[in-house]
VOGU-3710 file (C-alpha; in Angstrom, 3 decimals, decimal comma):
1> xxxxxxxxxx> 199,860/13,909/-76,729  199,104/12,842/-73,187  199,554/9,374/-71,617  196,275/10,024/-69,481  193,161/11,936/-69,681  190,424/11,542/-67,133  186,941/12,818/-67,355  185,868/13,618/-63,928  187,361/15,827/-60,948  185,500/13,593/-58,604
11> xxxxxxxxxx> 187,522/11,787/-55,725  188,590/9,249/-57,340  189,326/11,418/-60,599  191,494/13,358/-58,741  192,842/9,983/-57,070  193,463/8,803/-60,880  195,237/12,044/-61,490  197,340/12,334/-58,221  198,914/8,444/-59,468  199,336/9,536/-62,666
21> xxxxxxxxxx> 201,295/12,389/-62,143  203,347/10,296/-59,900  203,722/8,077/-61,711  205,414/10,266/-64,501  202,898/10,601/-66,834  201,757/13,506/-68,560  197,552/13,673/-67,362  195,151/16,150/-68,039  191,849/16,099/-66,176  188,346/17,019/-68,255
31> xxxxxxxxxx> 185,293/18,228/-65,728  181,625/19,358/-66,921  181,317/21,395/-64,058  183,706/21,960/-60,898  185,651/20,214/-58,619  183,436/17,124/-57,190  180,850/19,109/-59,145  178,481/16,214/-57,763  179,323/16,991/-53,907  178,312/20,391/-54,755
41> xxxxxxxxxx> 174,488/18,774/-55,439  174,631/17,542/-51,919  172,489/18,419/-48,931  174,173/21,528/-47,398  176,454/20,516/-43,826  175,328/16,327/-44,793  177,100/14,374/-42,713  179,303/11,574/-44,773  178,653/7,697/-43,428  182,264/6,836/-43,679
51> xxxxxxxxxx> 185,474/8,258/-41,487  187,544/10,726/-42,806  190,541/8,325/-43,537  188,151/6,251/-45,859  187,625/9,162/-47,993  191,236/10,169/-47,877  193,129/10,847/-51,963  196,791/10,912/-52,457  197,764/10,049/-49,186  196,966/13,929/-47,945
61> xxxxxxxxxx> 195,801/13,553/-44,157  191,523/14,264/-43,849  191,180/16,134/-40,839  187,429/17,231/-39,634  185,623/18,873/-36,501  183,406/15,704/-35,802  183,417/12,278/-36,129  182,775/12,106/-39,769  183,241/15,125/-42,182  180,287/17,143/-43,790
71> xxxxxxxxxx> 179,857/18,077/-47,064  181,357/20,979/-46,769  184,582/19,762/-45,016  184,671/17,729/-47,937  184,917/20,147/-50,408  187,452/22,135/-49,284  189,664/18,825/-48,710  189,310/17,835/-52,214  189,544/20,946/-53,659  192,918/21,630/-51,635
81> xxxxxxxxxx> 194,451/18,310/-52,233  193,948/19,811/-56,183  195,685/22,493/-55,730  198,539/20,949/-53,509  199,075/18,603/-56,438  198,869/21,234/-59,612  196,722/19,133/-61,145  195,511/20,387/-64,468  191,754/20,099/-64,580  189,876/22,291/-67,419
91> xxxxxxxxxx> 186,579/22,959/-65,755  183,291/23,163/-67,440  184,312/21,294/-70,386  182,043/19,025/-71,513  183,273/15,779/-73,119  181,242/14,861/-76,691  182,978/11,725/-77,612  186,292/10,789/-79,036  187,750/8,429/-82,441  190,336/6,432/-82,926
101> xxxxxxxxxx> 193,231/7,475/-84,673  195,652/5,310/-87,115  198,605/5,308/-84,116  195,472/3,797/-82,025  195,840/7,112/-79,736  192,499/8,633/-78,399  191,511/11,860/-80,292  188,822/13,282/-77,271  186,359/15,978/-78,497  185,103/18,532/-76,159
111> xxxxxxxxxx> 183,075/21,566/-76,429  186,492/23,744/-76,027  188,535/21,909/-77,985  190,170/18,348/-78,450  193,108/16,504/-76,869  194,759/13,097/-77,835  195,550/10,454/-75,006  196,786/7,543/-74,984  194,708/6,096/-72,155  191,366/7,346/-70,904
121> xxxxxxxxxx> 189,615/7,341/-67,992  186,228/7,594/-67,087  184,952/8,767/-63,576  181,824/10,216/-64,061  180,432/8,900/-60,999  176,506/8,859/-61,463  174,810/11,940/-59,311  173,857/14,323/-62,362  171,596/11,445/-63,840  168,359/11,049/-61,685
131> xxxxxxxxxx> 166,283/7,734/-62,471  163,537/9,083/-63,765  159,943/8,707/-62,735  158,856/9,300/-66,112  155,069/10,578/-65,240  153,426/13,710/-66,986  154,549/16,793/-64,478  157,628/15,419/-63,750  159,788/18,566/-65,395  157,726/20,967/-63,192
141> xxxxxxxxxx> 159,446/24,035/-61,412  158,068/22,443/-58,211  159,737/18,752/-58,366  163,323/17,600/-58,101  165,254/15,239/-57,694  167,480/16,266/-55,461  167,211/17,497/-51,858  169,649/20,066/-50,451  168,192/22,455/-47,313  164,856/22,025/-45,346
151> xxxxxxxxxx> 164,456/25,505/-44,286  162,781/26,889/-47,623  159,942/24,197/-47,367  158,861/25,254/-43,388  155,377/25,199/-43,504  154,609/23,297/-46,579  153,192/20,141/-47,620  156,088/18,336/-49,042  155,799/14,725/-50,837  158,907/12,364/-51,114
161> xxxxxxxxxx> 159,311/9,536/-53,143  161,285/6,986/-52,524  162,351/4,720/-49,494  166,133/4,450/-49,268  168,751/6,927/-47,717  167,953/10,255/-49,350  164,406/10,072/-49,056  165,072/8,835/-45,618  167,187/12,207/-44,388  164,989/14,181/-46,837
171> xxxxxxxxxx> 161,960/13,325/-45,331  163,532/13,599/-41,296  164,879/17,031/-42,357  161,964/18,339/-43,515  159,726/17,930/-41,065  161,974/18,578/-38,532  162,085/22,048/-40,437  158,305/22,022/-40,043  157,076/20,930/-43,080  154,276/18,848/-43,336
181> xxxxxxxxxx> 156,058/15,269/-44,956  154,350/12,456/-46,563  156,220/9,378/-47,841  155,295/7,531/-50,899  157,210/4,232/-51,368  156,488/2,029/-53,936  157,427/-1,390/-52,575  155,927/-2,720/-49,079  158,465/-0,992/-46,378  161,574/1,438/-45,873
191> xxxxxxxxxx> 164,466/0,000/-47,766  166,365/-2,444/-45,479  169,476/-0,767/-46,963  168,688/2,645/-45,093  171,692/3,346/-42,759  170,527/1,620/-39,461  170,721/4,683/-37,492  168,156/6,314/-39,629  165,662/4,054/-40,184  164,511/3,352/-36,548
201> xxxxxxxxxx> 164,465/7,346/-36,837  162,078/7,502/-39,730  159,837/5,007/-38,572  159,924/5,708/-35,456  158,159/9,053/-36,585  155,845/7,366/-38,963  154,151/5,111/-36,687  153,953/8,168/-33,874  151,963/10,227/-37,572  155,183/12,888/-37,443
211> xxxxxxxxxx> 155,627/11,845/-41,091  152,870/10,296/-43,354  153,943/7,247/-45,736  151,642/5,391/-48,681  153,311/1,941/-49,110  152,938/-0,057/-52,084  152,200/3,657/-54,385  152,893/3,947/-57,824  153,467/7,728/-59,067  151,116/8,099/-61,482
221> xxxxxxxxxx> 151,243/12,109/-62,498  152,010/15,054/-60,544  150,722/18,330/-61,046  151,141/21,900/-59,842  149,576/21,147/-56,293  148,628/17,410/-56,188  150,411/14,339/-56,746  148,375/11,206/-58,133  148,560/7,914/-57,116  147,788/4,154/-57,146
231> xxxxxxxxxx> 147,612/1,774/-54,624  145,664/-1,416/-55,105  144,402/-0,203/-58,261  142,873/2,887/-56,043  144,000/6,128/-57,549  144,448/9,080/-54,732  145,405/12,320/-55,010  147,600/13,977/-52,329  148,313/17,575/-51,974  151,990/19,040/-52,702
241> xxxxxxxxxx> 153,687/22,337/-52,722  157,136/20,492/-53,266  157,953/17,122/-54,343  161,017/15,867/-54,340  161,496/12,472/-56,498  164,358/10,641/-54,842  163,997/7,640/-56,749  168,065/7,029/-56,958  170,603/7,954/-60,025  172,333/6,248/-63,156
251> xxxxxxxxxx> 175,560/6,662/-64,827  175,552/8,927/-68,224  175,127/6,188/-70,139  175,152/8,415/-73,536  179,023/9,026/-72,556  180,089/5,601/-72,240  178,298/5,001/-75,737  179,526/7,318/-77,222  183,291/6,060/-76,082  182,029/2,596/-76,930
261> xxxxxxxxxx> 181,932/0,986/-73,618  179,953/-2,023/-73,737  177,716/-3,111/-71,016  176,173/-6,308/-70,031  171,689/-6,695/-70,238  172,061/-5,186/-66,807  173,856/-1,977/-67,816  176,759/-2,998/-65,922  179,785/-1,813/-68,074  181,713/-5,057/-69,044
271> xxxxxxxxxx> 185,363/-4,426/-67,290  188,916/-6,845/-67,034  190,272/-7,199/-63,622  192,497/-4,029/-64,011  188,959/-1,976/-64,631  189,587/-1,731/-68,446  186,294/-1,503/-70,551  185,754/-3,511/-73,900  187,320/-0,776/-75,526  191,154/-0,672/-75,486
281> xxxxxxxxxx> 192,563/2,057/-73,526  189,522/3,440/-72,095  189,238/2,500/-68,741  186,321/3,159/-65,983  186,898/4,036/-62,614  184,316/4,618/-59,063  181,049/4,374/-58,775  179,960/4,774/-62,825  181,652/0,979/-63,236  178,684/-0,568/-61,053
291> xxxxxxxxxx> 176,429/0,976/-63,502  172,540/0,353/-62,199  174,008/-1,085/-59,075  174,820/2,488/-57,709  175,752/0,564/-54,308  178,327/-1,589/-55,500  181,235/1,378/-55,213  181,915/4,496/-53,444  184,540/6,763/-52,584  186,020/4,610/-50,030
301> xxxxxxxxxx> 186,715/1,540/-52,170  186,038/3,476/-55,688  189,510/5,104/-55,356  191,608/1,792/-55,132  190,585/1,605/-58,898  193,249/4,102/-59,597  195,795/1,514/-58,277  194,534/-1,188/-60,631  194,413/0,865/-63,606  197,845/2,649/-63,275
311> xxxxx> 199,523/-0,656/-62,258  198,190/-2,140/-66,138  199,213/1,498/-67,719  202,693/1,688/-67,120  203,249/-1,932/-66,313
//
């Protein structure tokens, strides 16, 4: 029996595991893939917006060579900070679902096996979960929804889709790689919520013709070297080696059904002020309790939820 198991090795998993343990409580950390398997997905040496003591767990010290750490700073913080605290994480376990058992304990299935907690928590974050585009071609080898190195696309006509911070950088990177980039954003102008030292940047380089951009398109298929679309009821086609559908990302909304977490006509999972879902004992913590609203919480404020939820725990 254990008083805590989390699902997650995220930050603010391992944030949630670090109190937990300190708290004297016997925890046991459940991961899909690896540790931060979603910093893993992204772009190779990104730069984080936020200062190193933002992103800080456990009270462990975030040093870095710049200003702000990369990705790959990053990972080797968190995945020291782990180790530093024995954690036990069992990687690549996928978690199926869980019931209820008479003492009201939480029987957890996973593909290796089950384990009975008292409390869960859920800090699944939302990368692996792209918003889908949902357009014929969308599943082919050439499209993705996620954008990691430049270099392999020097050369190539490359379409983006989308108009906040990843498309941004995605689009900057790769034609700075020399790639030939055009932008197609569905609503009427780059996102106002682009970081503001990036979108001068981007359109800066689309009014100069560095990077193409379609305003007001709606995706209507992609195939294996074109990308359709509409704009003002004008369908165009548009020539692509690589697309890359940046279109943003959603919790795994399958995992809070299946533990029974109720959200609101938004898909906002319904919380309590100590980050507790409808469900007793199952709590959500970082970014997967803003649900749609995938700028609501990060890392920086994401892991004070551990705080909240281990203060209502033990008491």
């Amino acid at each position: 029996m254990y008083d805590v198991v989390i699902v997650g090795a995220g930050p603010v998993g391992l944030e949630c595991a670090i109190r937990s343990k300190r708290a004297g409580l016997n925890v046991i950390v459940l991961e899909k893939g690896v540790v931060c398997n979603s910093l893993v997905g992204y772009p190779y040496q990104m730069e984080f917006f936020s200062t190193p003591e933002l992103l800080e767990i456990g009270d462990y010290p975030f040093t870095c060579f710049g200003y702000k750490p990369t990705r790959e700073e990053a990972l080797d913080y968190y995945r020291r900070v782990a180790k530093q605290c024995q954690l036990d994480i069992y990687l690549r376990t996928v978690v199926l679902g869980y019931e209820r058992l008479i003492d009201q304990s939480l029987h957890v299935h996973t593909d290796k096996g089950a384990f009975t907690a008292k409390n869960v928590i859920i800090a699944t974050g939302f990368f692996d979960f792209p918003n889908m585009l949902g357009v014929p071609g969308e599943s082919l080898g050439h499209v993705s929804h996620y954008f990691q190195d430049a270099h392999p696309y020097a050369g190539l006509n490359c379409v983006v889709i989308g108009a906040k911070n990843s498309a941004a950088k995605a689009a900057l990177q790769l034609y700075r790689h020399g790639a030939s980039v055009t932008l197609l954003v569905r609503g009427n102008e780059i996102s106002s919520k682009v970081k503001y030292w990036i979108r001068p940047d981007l359109l800066n380089r689309i009014e100069d013709g560095s990077i193409g951009c379609v305003y007001n398109a709606s995706v209507e298929s992609i195939t294996r070297d074109a990308v359709s679309y509409t704009t003002n009821g004008v369908v165009t086609s548009l020539r692509a080696d690589a697309v890359f559908a940046l279109t943003g990302y959603l919790p795994d909304y399958s995992l809070l059904r299946s533990f029974d977490v109720e959200c609101d006509e938004e898909g906002t999972p319904m919380l309590s002020s100590t980050f507790c879902s409808t469900n007793p004992g199952v709590y959500l913590a970082g970014t997967v309790c803003g649900g749609r609203r995938t700028s609501t919480w990060f890392i920086e404020n994401g892991r004070q939820h551990a705080e909240f939820i281990l203060n209502d725990i033990v008491g």
